[in-house]
N, C-alpha and C positions, 0 to 999 in steps of 0.2 A: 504494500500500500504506500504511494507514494501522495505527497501535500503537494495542492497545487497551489503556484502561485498568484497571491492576493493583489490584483492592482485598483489602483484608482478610479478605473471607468469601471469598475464592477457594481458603484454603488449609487444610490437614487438619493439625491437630498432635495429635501421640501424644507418650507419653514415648520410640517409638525414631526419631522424626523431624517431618520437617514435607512436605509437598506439597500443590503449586499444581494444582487438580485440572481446570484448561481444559489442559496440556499436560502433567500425569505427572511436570514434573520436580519431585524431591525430594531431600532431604538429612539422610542416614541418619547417629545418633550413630555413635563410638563408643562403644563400653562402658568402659572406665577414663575416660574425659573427655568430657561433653556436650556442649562446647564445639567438640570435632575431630569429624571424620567426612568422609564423602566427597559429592560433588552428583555426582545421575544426572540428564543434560539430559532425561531422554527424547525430548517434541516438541518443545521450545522452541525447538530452533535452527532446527528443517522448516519448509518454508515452505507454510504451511497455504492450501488450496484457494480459500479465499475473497479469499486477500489480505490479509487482515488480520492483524497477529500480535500478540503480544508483547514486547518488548522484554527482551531476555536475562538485562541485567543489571538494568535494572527488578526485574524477577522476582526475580530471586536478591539484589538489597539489601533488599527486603522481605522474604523467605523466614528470613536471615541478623536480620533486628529483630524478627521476630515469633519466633523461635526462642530470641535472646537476650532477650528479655522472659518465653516460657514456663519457660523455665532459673529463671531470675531467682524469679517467682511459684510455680515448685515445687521449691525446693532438698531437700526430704524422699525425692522421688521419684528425686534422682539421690544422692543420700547412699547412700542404698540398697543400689544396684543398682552403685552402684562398688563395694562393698564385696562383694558377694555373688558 
């Protein structure tokens, strides 16, 4: 079983999260803090037919630096919505 590798067009960012779209999992803000929320593994931890996976926490330290960077580059869009 070999880990594939994790890049940065793998994954979907909205302002209400982010998801790696070869296995579903994602991690949804909160509404008062962009920062907090919860992580849904979905497939990430299954062990996919072919044998090949991803690596879990791979996954989820990129998902957590790409989310903290979109925060970062659109602080207008969470001003907002905290407030609202």
């Amino acid at each position: 079983m070999a880990n594939i590798l994790v890049s940065r067009d793998q994954f979907n960012i909205t302002p209400e999260g982010i998801t790696h779209k070869p296995t579903g999992a994602s991690f949804i803000r909160d509404i008062g803090n962009p920062l907090s929320g919860s992580i849904r593994a979905a497939q990430l931890d299954s062990e996919p037919r072919t044998g090949d996976r991803y690596d879990p926490e791979t996954v989820k330290g990129m998902m957590q630096e790409l989310w903290a960077e979109y925060v970062a580059a659109n602080p207008t869009l969470f001003d907002a919505s905290s407030h609202g």
